[in-house]
C-alpha positions as CSV (number, residue, x, y, z in Angstrom):
1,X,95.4,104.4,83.5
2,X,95.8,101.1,83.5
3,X,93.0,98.3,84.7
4,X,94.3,98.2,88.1
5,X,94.1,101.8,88.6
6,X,90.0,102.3,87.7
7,X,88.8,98.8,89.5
8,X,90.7,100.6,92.8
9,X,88.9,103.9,92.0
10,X,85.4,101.8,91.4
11,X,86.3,100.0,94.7
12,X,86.4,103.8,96.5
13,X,83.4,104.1,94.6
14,X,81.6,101.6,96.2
15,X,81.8,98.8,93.9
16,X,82.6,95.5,95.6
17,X,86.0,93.0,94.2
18,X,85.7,89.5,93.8
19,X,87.7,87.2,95.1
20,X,89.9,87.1,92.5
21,X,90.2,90.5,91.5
22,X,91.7,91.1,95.3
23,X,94.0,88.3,94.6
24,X,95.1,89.7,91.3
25,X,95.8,93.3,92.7
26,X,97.2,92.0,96.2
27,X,100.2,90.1,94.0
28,X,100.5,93.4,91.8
29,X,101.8,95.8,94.4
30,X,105.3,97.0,94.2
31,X,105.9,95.0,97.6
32,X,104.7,91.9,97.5
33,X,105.9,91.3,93.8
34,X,109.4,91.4,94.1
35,X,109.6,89.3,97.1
36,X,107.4,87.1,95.2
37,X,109.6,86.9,92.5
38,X,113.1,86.5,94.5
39,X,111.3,83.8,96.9
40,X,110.1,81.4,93.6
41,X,113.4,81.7,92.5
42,X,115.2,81.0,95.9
43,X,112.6,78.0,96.1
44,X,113.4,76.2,92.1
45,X,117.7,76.8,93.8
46,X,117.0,75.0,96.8
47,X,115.0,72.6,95.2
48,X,118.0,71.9,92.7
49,X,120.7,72.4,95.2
50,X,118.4,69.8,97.8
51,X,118.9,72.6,100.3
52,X,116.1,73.4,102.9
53,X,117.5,76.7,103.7
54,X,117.5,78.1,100.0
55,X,114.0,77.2,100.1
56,X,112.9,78.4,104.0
57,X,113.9,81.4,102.6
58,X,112.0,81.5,99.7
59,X,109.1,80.8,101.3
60,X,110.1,83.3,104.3
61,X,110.4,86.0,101.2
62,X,106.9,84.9,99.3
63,X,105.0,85.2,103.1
64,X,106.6,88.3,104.2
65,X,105.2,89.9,100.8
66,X,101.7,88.6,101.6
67,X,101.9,89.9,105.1
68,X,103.0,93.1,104.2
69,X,99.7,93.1,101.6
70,X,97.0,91.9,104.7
71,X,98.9,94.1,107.4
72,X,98.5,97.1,104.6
């Protein structure tokens, strides 16, 4: 079990997170990491191609893995 898995089990336990233990396991999940990921890396090519819609979409991709952690 890794360190992820017990603090979520001491969270059910009644133990509280800091801030940046929420922040930790919210970029963690199989979700939002991917799009995370993908999105920097659509970001650095627009940023080197000097196109805004490389990096709208990057940024569309790293939101829409955050939503998906605060809607869940």
């Amino acid at each position: 079990m890794g360190w992820a898995e017990r603090r979520v089990e001491e969270y059910q336990d009644g133990d509280d997170a800091t801030w940046m233990e929420l922040r930790v396991l919210e970029h963690a999940n199989p979700v939002h990491l991917p799009l995370a990921i993908i999105g920097t890396v659509l970001i650095g090519y627009g940023l080197w191609m000097h196109d805004f819609l490389w990096m709208g979409a990057g940024v569309g991709l790293n939101l829409a893995g955050h939503l998906y952690c605060w809607i869940k």
